[in-house]
C-alpha positions as CSV (number, residue, x, y, z in Angstrom):
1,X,-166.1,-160.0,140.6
2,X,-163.7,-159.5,137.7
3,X,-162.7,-156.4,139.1
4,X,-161.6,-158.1,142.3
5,X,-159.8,-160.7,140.9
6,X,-158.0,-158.0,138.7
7,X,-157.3,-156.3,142.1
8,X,-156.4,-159.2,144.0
9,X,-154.0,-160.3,140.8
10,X,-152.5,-156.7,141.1
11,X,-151.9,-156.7,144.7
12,X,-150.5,-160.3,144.0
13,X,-147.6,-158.9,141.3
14,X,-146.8,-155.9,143.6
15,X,-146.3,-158.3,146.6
16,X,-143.9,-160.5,144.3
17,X,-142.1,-157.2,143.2
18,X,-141.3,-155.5,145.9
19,X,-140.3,-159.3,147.6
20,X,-138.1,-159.6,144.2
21,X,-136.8,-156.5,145.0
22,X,-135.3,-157.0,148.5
23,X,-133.3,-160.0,147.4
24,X,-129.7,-160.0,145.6
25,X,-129.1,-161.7,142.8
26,X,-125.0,-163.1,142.6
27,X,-123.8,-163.6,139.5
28,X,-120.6,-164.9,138.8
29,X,-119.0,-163.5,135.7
30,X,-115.2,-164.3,133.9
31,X,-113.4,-161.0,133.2
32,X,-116.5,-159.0,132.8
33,X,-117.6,-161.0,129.5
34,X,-121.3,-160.9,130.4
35,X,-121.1,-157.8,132.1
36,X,-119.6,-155.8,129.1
37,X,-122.2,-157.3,126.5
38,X,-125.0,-156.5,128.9
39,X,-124.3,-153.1,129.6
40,X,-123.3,-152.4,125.9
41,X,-126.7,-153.5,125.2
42,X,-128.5,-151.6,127.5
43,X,-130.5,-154.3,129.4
44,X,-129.9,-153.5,133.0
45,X,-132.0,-150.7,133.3
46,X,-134.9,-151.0,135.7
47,X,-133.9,-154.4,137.8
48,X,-136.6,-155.3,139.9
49,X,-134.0,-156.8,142.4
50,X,-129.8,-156.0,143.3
51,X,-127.7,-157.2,141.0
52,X,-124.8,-157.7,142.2
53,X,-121.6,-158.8,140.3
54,X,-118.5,-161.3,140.8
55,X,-115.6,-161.3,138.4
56,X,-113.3,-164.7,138.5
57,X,-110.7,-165.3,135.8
58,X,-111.6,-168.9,135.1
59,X,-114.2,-171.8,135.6
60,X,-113.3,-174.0,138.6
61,X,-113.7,-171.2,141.1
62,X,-117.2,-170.3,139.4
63,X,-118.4,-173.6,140.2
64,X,-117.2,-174.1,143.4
65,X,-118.1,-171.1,144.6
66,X,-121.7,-171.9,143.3
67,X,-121.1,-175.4,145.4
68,X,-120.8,-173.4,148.5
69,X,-123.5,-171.4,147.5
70,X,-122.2,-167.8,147.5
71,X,-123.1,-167.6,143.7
72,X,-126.7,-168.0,142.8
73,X,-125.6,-168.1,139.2
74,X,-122.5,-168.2,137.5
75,X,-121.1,-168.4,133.8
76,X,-118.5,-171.1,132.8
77,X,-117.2,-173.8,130.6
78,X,-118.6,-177.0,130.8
79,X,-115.8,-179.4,132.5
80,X,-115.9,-177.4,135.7
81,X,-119.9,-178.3,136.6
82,X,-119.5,-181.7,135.2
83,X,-116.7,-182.5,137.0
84,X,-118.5,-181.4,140.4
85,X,-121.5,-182.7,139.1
86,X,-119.8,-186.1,139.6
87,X,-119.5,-185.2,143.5
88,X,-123.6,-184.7,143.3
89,X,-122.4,-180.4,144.1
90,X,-125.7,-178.8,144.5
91,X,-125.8,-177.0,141.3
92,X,-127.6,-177.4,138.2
93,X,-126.8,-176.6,134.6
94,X,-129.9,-174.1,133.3
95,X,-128.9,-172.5,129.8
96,X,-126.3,-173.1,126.9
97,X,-124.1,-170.7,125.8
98,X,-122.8,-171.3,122.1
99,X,-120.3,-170.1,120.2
100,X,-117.9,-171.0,117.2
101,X,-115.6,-173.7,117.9
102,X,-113.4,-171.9,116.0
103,X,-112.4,-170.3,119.0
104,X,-110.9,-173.3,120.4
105,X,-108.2,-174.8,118.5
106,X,-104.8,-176.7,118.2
107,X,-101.7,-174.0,117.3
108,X,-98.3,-174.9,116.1
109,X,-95.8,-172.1,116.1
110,X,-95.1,-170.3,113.4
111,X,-91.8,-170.9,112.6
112,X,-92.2,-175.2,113.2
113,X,-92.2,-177.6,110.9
114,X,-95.6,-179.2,112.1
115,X,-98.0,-178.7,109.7
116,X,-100.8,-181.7,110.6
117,X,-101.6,-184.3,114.0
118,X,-99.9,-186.4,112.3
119,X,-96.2,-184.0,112.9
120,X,-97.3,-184.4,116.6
121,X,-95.1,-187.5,117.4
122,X,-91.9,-186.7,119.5
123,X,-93.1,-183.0,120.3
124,X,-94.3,-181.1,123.4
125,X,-97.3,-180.0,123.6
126,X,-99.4,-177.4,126.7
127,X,-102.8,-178.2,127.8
128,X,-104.8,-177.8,130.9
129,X,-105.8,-180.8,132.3
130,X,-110.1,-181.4,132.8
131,X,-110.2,-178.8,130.2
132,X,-111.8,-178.7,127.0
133,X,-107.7,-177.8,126.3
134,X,-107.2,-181.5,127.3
135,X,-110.1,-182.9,125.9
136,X,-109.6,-181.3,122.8
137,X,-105.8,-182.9,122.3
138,X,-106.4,-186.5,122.9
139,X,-109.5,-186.5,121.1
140,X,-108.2,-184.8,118.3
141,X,-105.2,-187.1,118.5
142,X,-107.7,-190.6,118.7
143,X,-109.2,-189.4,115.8
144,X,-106.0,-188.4,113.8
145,X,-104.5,-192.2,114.9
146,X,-101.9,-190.8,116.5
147,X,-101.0,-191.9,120.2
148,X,-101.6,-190.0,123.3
149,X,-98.0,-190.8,124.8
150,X,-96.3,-190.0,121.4
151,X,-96.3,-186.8,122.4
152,X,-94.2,-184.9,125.4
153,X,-97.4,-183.0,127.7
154,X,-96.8,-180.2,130.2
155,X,-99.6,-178.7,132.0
156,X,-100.2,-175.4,131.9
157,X,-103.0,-172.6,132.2
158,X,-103.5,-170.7,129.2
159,X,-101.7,-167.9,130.1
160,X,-98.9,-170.2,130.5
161,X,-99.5,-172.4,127.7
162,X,-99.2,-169.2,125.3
163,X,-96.2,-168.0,127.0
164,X,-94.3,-171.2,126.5
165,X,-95.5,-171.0,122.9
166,X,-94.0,-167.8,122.3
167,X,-90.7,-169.1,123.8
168,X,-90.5,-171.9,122.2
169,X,-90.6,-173.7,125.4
170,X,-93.4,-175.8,123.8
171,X,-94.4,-176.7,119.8
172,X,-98.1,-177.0,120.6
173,X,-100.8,-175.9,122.4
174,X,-104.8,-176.8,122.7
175,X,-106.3,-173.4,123.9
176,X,-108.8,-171.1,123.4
177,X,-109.9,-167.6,123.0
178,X,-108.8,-164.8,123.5
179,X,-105.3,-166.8,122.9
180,X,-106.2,-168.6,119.6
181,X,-106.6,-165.1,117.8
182,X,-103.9,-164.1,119.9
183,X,-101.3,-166.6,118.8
184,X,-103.1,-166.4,114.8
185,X,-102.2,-162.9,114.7
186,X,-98.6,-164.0,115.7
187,X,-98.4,-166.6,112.6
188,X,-99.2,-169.7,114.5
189,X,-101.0,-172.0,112.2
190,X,-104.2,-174.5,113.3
191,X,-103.9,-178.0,112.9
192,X,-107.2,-179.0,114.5
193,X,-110.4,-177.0,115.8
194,X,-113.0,-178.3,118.2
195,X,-115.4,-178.3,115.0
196,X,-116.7,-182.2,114.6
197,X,-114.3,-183.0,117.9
198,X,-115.5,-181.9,121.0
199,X,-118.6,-180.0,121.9
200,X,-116.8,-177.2,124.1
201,X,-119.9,-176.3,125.7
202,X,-120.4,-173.2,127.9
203,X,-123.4,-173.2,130.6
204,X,-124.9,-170.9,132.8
205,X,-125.2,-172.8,136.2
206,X,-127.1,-172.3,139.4
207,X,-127.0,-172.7,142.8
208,X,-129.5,-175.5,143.3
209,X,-131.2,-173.3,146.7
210,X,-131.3,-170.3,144.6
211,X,-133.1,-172.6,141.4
212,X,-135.8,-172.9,143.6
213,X,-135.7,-169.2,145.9
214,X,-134.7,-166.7,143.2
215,X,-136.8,-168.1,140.4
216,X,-137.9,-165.0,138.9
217,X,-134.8,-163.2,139.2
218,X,-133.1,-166.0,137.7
219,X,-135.4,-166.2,134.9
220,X,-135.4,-162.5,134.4
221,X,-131.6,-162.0,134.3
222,X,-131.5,-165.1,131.5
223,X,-133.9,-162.7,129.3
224,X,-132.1,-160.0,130.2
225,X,-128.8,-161.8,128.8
226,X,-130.5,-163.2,125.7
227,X,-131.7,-159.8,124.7
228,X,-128.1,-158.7,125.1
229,X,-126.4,-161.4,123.2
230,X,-129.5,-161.2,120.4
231,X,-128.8,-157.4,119.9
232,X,-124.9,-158.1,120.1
233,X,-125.9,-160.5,116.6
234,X,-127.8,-158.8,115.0
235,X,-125.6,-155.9,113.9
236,X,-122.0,-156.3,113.6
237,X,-121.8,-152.5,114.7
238,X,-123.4,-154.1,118.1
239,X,-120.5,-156.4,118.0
240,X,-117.3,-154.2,118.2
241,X,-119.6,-152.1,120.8
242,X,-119.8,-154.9,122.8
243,X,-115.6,-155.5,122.4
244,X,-114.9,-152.2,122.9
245,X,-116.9,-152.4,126.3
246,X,-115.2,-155.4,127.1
247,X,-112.0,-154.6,126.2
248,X,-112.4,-151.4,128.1
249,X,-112.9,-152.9,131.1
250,X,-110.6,-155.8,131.2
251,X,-107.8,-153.0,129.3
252,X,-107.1,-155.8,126.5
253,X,-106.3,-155.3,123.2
254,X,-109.2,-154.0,121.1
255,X,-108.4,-155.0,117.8
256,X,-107.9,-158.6,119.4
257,X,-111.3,-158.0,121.0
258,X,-113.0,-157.4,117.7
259,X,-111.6,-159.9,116.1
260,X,-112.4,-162.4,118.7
261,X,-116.0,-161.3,119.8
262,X,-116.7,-161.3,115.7
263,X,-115.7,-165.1,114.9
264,X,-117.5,-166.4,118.4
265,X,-121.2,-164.9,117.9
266,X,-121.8,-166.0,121.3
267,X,-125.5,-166.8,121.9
268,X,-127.4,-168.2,124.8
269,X,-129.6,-171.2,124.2
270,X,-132.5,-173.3,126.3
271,X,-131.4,-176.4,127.0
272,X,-132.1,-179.4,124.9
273,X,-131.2,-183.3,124.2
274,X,-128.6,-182.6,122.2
275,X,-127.0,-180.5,124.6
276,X,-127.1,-183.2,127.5
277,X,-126.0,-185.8,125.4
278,X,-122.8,-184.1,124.5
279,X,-121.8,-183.2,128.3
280,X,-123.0,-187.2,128.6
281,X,-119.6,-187.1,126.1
282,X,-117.4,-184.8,128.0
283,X,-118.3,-186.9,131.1
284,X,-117.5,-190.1,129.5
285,X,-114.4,-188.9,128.2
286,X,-112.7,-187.4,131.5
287,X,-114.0,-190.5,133.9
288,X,-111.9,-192.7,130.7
289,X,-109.3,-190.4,132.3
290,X,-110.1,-191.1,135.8
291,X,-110.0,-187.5,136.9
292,X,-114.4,-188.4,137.5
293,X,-116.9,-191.1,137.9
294,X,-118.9,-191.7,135.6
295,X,-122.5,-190.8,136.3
296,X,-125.9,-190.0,134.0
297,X,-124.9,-186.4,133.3
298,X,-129.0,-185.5,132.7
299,X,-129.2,-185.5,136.6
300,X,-127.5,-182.6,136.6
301,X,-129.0,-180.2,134.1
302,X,-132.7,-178.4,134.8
303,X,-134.7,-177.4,131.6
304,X,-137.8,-175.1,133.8
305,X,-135.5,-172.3,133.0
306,X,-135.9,-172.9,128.6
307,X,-139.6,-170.8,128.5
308,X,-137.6,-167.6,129.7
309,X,-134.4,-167.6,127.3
310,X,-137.6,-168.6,124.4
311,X,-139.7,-165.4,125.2
């Protein structure tokens, strides 16, 4: 008897493997980032299914391609989901990805005379609006006691917004990385980090459909990535590997790479209540803005997926 039930258990996990197998996992990636650390750490060997890659260059068109469903997963900062969240999009947030908030920061340029919030008043500052750029400013601002409208805003992408920096265009910009090391490098001093401001969260997101019909390749891929980002920390040898790979691929500067990849130690998390109740904040905050409804932002966020980043 327990040789049948080993047999039939056997049969059982060949049956799911070579069904795993015949399905394609999409995964949408910005400029190769979890890509690059994956393949630096060797972790993509042996898939039991396709793997099959989709590079985007920012957030929103992650998540809505996720809301039309040709993403099963996809890798982005937290305003993007929550904002479509507020729509009820069919996606749900399934992991936490962490870094230092370091990474996302206030800049003056080098050469101003602004050397606190409090210099803010009268100058123009670049953010990205429903960004944690955005969010990052005026919350920075409340806390400092220093208006909103005391200060001149143009909206830019952070391309942009570090462009008009370097011009002089602008005195100010809420960014974040690669353009924070970027513009430190260049002798533009911080006057605020998200540290103690904003949470700046960064999720890994599914397709809801593909939550429930690519289960195991979901949950294997999150190991997968854990194991990369776990061996990316524990060495700082792994580290400048992993920016090298990156930068390598993307043809950006190494030495800016290093730097950056060395101060974020991004990790990937489960989910947890501490995590929801900050993107509760973020939510809050932009529907203060109008640019969302509020809504319960826990509806949104799936935590079956914590017992494969744990293992």
């Amino acid at each position: 008897m327990r040789y049948i039930k080993q047999l039939a258990a056997t049969l059982l996990a060949t049956t799911f493997s070579l069904a795993a197998a015949a399905q394609t996992l999409v995964v949408g990636d910005q400029s190769y980032n979890a890509r690059a650390v994956m393949e630096a750490a060797g972790v993509l060997d042996d898939l039991p299914y396709t793997l099959e890659w989709k590079q985007f260059t920012a957030g929103s068109p992650v998540a809505e391609a996720l809301n039309v469903g040709s993403l099963d997963i996809g890798l982005l900062g937290d305003a993007p989901p929550l904002f479509l969240g507020a729509l009820g999009a069919p996606i749900k947030v399934i992991a936490v990805s962490r870094q230092n908030l370091e990474g996302v920061a206030i800049l003056a340029r080098k050469d101003s005379n602004i050397h606190s919030l409090q210099d803010l008043r009268g100058k123009r500052a670049a953010i990205w609006k429903g960004s944690w750029s955005q969010q990052l400013l005026f919350s920075a601002l409340d806390k400092a006691g220093v208006p909103r409208d005391a200060l001149e805003l143009r909206y830019l992408s952070a391309l942009d917004a570090s462009h008009a920096l370097d011009g002089g265009s602008v005195d100010v910009i809420a960014t974040w990385e690669p353009y924070v090391t970027q513009q430190e490098r260049q002798g533009a001093r911080v006057l605020a980090t998200a540290e103690g401001v904003i949470p700046a969260q960064s999720f890994v997101v599914a397709n809801s459909t593909s939550a429930e019909q690519k289960r195991a390749q979901i949950a294997d891929f999150l190991q997968r990535l854990k194991k990369a980002r776990d061996w990316t920390l524990s060495d700082p040898a792994h580290t400048q590997a992993y920016a090298d790979a990156w930068a390598k691929r993307t043809r950006a500067d190494g030495d800016i790479a290093r730097a950056w990849f060395a101060r974020a130690r991004t990790d990937l998390a489960p989910l947890n209540p501490q995590v929801i109740a900050d993107a509760q904040k973020t939510v809050d905050f932009f529907a203060g803005l109008g640019l969302i409804k509020a809504y319960p932002a826990a509806s949104l966020f799936d935590t079956s997926f914590g017992a494969a980043i744990e293992h």
